[in-house]
C-alpha positions in Angstrom: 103.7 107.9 129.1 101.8 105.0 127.7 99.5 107.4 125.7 101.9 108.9 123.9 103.9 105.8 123.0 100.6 104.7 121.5 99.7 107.9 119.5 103.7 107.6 118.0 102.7 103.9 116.5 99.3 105.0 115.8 101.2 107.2 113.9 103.5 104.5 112.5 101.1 102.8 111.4 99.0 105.6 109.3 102.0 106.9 107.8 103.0 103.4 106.3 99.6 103.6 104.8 98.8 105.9 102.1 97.0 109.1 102.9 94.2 108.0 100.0 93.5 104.9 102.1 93.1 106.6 105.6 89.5 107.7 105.0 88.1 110.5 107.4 86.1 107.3 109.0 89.4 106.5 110.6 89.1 109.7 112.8 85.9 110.0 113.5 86.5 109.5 117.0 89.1 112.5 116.9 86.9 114.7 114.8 83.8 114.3 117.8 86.1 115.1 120.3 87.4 118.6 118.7 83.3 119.0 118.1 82.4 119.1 122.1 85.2 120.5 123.0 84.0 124.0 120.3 80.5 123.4 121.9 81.8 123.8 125.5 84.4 126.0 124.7 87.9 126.2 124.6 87.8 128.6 127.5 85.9 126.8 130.2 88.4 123.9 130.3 89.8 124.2 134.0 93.6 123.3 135.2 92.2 120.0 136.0 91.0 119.3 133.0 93.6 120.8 131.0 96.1 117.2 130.9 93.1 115.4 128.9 92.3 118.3 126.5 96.0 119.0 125.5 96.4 114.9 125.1 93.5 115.2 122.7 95.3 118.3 120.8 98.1 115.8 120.1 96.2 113.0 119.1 94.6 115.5 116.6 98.2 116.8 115.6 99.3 113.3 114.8 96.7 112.6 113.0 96.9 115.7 110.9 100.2 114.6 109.7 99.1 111.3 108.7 96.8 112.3 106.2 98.6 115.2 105.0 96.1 118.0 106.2 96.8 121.1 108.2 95.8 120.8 112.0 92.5 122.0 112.7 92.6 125.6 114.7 91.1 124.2 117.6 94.5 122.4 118.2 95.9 126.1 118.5 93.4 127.6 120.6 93.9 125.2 122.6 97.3 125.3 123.6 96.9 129.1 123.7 94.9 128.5 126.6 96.8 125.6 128.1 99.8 128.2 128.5 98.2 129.5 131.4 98.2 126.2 133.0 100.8 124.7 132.3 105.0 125.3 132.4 105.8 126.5 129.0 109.9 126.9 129.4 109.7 122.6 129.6 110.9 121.5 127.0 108.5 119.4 126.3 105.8 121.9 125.9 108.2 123.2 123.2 108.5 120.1 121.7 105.2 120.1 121.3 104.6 123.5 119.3 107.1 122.5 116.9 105.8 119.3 116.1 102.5 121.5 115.5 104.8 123.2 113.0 106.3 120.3 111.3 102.9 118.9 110.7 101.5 122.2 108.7 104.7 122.4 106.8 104.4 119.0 105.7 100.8 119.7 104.7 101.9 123.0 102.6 104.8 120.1 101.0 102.3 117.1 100.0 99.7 120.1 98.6 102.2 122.2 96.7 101.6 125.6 98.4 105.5 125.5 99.4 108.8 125.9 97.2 111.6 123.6 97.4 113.7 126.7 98.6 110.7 127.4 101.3 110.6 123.6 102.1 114.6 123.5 102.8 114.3 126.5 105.2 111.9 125.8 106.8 113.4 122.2 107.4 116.4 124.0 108.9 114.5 126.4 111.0 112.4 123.6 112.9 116.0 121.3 113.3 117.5 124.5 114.7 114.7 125.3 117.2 114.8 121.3 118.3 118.8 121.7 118.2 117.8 124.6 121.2 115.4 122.7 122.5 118.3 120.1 123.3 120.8 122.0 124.4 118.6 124.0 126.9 116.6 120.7 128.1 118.0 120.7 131.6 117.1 120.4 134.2 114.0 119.0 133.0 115.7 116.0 131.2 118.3 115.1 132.2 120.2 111.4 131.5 123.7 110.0 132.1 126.1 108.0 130.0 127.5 104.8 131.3 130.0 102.1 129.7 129.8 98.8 129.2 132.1 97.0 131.4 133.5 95.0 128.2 134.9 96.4 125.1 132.3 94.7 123.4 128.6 94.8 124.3 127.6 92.3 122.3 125.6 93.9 120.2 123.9 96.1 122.4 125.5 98.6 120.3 126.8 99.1 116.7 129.9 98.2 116.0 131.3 102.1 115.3 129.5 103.2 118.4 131.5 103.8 121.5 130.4 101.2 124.6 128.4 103.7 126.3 124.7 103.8 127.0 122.5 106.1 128.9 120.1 106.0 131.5 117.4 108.1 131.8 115.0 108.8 135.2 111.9 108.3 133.5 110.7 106.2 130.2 109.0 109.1 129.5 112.2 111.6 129.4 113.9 109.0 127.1 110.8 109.1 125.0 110.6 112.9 124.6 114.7 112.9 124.0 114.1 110.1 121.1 111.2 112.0 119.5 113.3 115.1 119.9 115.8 113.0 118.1 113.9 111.3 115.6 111.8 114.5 114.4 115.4 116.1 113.3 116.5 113.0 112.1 112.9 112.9 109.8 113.6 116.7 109.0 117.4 116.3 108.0 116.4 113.4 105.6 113.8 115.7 104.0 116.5 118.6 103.1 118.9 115.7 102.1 115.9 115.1 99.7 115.1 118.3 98.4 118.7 119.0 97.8 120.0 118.2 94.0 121.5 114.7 93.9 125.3 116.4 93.8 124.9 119.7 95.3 127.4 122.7 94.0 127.1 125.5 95.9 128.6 126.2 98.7 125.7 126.9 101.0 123.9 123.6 99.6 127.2 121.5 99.9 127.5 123.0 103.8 123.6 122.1 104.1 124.1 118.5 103.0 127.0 118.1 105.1 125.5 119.7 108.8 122.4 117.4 107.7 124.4 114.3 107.6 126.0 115.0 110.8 123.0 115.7 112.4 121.3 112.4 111.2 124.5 110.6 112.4 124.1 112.1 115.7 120.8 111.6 116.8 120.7 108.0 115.5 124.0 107.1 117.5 122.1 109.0 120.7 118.8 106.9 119.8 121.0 103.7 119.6 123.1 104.6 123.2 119.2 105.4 124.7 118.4 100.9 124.1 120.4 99.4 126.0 119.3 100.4 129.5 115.7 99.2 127.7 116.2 95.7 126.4 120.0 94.7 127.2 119.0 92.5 129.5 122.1 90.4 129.7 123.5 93.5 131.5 122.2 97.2 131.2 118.7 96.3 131.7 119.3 93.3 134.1 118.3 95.6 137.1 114.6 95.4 135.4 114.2 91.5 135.4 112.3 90.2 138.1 113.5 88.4 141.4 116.6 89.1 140.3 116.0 86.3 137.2 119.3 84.4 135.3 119.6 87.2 132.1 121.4 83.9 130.4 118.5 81.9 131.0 115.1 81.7 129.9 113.5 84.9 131.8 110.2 86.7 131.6 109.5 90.5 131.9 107.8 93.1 133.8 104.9 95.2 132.5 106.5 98.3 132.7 109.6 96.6 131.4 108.0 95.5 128.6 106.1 99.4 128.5 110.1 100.6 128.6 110.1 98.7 125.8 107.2 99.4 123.5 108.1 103.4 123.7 110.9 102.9 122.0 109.9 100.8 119.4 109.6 104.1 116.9 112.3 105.7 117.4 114.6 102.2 116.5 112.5 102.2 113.0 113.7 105.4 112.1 117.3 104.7 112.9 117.0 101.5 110.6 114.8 103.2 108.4 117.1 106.6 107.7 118.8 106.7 104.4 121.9 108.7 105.4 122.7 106.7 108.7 124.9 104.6 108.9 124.8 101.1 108.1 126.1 99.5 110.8 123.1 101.2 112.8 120.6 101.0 110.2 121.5 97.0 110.7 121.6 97.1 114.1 117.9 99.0 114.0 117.0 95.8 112.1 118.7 93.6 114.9 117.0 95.2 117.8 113.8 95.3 116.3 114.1 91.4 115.5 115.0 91.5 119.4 111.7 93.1 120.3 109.7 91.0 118.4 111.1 87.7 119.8 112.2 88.4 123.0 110.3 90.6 124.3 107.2 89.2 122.4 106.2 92.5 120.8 104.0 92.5 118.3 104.4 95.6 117.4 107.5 95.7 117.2 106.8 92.6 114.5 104.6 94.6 111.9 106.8 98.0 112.1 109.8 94.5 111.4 108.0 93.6 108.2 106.9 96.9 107.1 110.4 98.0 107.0 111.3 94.9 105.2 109.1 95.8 102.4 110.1 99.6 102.2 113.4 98.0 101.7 112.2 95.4 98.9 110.8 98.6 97.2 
């Protein structure tokens, strides 16, 4: 949905600030909203209500990992009681808990309540539990590969890639498959981290090596989910309106441009990733440049430049 492409670059956007500089202020907003909902109680929120309440539980998550802090245990209650609602075997529901997870762990790392050897397992036990979540996803997403009709897509791919992209029925399937995808790729970069420089053991050498592959996987999956986005020249020519001349100048639906904008994050981490591979860590670049001036994102601009600096150091 549109909500939950804005909380990921609100979420962008703290994180490439430092957690000093995000003062509570920032959340006040957040903060009053966890205050009624203790005053009314957790309890008394109906199924009707529920949508709104567990929306606010991940703005609140989100913004618990920006700053570094546990989440508040409202967040929990309330999708203890939201499980009575709601369809807990989708997999986005388990998405969802993990994520809750990931965001105390990296609270325990940034305060120094949790070991190297804690952090690293810990790391693995979240990418294995997404690694489930993935291969149990149907038939709730669901998506399709497809090849370009030319051996070369013109960049609509990196060069190592296969021509294939996929297509997926919703923007917000793709969504929830990228920040499946991304989340692993985030966690695998953190044990690549943690691990010494030029790992020895046997375990650690087979830790490094599953992490790589991992990475390289979910960034080549992240880079086949584009095309049917932004390739307007062929893959997303169907999008363009009244059947518009892709090799002219064209314009853009809103919900094109919203297919867009969703996956704005999820290209930053490919191009961002230290262990993926360069072609796509170029091509992240590339298609973010593409979103910027062809699709007139601005977001898409200021994630651009904030990964240009990261790169200056």
């Amino acid at each position: 949905s549109t909500f939950e492409g804005a909380l990921l670059l609100d979420l962008f956007e703290k994180l490439s600030k430092s957690a000093s500089a995000i003062g509570d202020d920032k959340h006040t907003h957040v903060a009053g909203a966890f205050a009624l909902v203790k005053l009314r109680g957790v309890e008394s929120f109906t199924a009707q209500e529920i949508a709104a309440v567990t929306g606010l539980s991940l703005n609140g998550t989100l913004t618990a990992l920006s700053t570094g802090r546990a989440t508040d245990t409202i967040i929990r209650q309330i999708r203890h009681h939201a499980a009575q609602f709601l369809d807990t075997s989708d997999p986005k529901w388990k998405l969802t808990g993990l994520i809750l997870e990931a965001t105390d762990l990296a609270a325990s790392v940034l305060h120094g309540t949790t070991t190297i050897a804690e952090k690293i397992t810990r790391n693995l036990y979240l990418d294995n539990e997404l690694a489930a979540i993935a291969s149990s996803a149907s038939p709730f997403w669901t998506y399709t590969s497809h090849p370009f009709p030319a051996a070369d897509p013109k960049g609509a791919l990196p060069a190592h890639l296969p021509p294939t992209y996929t297509i997926y029925p919703s923007r917000t399937i793709a969504q929830m498959w990228n920040v499946l995808r991304l989340t692993r790729i985030l966690l695998c970069e953190e044990i690549l981290a943690s691990l010494p420089s030029t790992p020895s053991s046997p375990s650690a050498l087979l830790t490094a090596s599953c992490s790589k592959t991992t990475i390289h996987q979910m960034t080549s999956e992240i880079c086949a989910s584009l095309p049917h986005m932004t390739n307007c020249a062929y893959a997303a020519r169907h999008k363009l309106p009244g059947g518009e001349n892709p090799e002219k100048q064209h314009t853009h639906t809103v919900p094109h441009t919203l297919d867009v904008y969703v996956m704005i994050f999820a290209v930053y981490v490919v191009a961002w990733a230290p262990h993926a591979a360069p072609q796509s860590r170029e091509w992240g670049v590339k298609q973010l440049e593409n979103m910027a001036t062809h699709f007139g994102s601005q977001e898409a601009s200021v994630i651009l430049e904030v990964l240009r600096r990261q790169r200056r150091g």
